[in-house]
N, C-alpha and C positions, 0 to 999 in steps of 0.2 A: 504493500500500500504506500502512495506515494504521500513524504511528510508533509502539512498542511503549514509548515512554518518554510518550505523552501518556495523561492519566488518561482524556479522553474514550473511547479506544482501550479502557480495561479497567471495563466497566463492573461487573463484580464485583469488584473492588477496590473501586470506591466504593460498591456496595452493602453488600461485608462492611461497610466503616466506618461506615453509616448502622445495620445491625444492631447493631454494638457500642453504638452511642453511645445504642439503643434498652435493652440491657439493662442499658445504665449507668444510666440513666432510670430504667429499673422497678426495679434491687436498691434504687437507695438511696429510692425511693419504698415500699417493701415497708420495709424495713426503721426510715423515719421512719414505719410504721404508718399514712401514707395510703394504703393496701390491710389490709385486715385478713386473718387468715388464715383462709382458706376464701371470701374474697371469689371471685367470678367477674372476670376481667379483659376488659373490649369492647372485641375487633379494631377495630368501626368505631370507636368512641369515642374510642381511645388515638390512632388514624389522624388523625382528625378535630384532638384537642388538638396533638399534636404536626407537624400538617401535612403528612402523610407519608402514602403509597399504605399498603393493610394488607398486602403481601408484607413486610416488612421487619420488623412487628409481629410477623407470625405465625413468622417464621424466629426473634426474638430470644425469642419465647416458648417454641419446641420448643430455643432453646437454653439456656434458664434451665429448663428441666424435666430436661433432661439433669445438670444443677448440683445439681438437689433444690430450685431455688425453685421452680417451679410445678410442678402436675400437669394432665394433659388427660384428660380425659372426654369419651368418642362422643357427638357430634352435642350438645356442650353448650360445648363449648370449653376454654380454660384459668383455673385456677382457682388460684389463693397456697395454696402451702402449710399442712396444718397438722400440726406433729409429736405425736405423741403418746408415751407414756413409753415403750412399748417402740422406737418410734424414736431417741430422744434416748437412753436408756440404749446403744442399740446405737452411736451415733457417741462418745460419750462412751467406750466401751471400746475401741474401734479408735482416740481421741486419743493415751488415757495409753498403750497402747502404742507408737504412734508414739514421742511425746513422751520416754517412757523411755529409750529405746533412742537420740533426738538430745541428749538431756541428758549421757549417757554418752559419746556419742561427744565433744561438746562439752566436757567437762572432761575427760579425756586429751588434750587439745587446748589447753588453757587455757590463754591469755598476757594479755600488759598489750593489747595490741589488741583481744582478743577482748574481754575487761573494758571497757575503753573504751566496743566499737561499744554493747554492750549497757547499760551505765550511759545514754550518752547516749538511748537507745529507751528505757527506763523515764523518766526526766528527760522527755521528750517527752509519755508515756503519762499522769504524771503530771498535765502543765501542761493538758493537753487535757479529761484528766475536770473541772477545774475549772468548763469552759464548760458551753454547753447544745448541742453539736452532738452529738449520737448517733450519727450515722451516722460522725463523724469520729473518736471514741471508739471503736468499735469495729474501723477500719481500723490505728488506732494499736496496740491491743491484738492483734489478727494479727499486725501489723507487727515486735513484739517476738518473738512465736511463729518469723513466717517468718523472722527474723533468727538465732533457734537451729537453727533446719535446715539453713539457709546455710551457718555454721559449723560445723555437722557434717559437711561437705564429704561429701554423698552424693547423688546428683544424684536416682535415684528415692525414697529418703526425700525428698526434698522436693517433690518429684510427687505422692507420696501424699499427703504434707498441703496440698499446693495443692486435690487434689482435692476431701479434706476440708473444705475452706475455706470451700467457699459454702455447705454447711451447719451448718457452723461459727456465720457469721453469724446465721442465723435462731436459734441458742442462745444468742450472745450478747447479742441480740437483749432475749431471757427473762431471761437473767442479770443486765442492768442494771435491768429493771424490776421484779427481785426485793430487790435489795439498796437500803437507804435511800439511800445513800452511796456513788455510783459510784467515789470517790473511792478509797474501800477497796480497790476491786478493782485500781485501779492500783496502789498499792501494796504490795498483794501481791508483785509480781513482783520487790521487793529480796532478799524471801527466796528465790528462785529465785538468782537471782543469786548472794546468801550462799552458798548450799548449794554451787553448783558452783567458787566459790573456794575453800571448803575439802576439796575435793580429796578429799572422803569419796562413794564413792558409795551406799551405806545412803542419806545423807543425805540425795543428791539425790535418790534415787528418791521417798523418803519426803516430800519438798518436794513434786514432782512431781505423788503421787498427792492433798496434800493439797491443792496447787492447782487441780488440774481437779473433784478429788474433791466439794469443797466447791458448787464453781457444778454439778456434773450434780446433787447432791441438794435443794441450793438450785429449782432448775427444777424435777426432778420432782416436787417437795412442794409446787408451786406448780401446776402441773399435776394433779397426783392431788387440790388441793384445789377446785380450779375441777369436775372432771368429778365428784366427790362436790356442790356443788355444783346443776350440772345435772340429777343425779339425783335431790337431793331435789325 
């Protein structure tokens, strides 16, 4: 009998792992824009660069379409994403409600800890938008997000915006390449911070809505100018 402790024994255990480490691959290759959106992505192709049979491709691809990174199309295969404004508006109003409602919970909760974790993840957010890694920009910036839902101690609030998440990225994705100064964007989130110290919640909401507020209009004005644009 073959032992249940040897990985050769579970060969979908090491298959899941080669799957993840497939979509780990394509988010941050999507999201450094070596896939553009509405590209077509080659089962054989990706198979071939990465060395690997196309099961594993084609599994991590039905499972980044699940996420909202790819979509599939009959007998054409899978294809990157591409949002359009009534997309992006609709995740953008399912954020700031999430977000409202962990910001709230978050400061009725408020200590020198919570201050702390969260100082240190903007400090971090910070130091990061200085570089040129985007893809790393971007996890940092979540990183702060999912660090206020933590702290709202609610376990599916923070399932929803997990969920949220990976389309999240492909927004924020737009968001940096919207603004001159990514740097900006990091520092936004001191007035977040601010807000939920002062213990006012008007304030925080009003933070809140101007923080998300600013990046969904920032996008769709960028968006509505590109497909005006195409039009003409």
């Amino acid at each position: 009998m073959a032992n249940p402790r040897d990985p050769s024994a579970a060969p979908f255990v090491v298959q899941r792992n080669l799957v993840d480490q497939v979509v780990d691959y394509l988010t941050e290759a999507i999201l450094a824009s070596r896939f553009a959106p509405g590209e077509r992505l080659s089962e054989a192709g990706l198979a071939a660069e990465l060395g690997i049979s196309r099961a594993p491709v084609r599994e991590a691809a039905r499972l980044m379409e699940s996420r909202g990174l790819l979509v599939s199309r009959p007998r054409r295969g899978f294809f990157v994403r591409t949002l359009d404004v009534a997309e992006l508006s609709d995740v953008f109003d399912l954020r700031i409600g999430l977000e409202r409602h962990a910001f709230e919970r978050v400061m009725t909760r408020f200590n020198t800890d919570t201050e702390q974790r969260l100082h240190r993840q903007i400090s971090r957010l910070c130091e990061v938008a200085a570089g040129d890694d985007e893809g790393l920009k971007i996890e940092e910036d979540l990183a702060f997000h999912r660090l206020v839902f933590e702290l709202a101690d609610n376990a599916r609030l923070a399932r929803a915006f997990d969920d949220l998440s990976f389309e999240l990225r492909l927004c924020i994705t737009l968001i940096t390449r919207t603004h001159e100064t990514p740097e900006s964007i990091a520092a936004s989130h001191w007035r977040l911070l601010e807000a939920l110290k002062s213990g006012d919640p008007q304030r925080c909401r009003d933070e809140v809505d101007y923080h998300i507020g600013v990046a969904r209009d920032s996008v769709i004005e960028r968006l509505a100018d590109h497909a005006g644009v195409a039009r003409g």
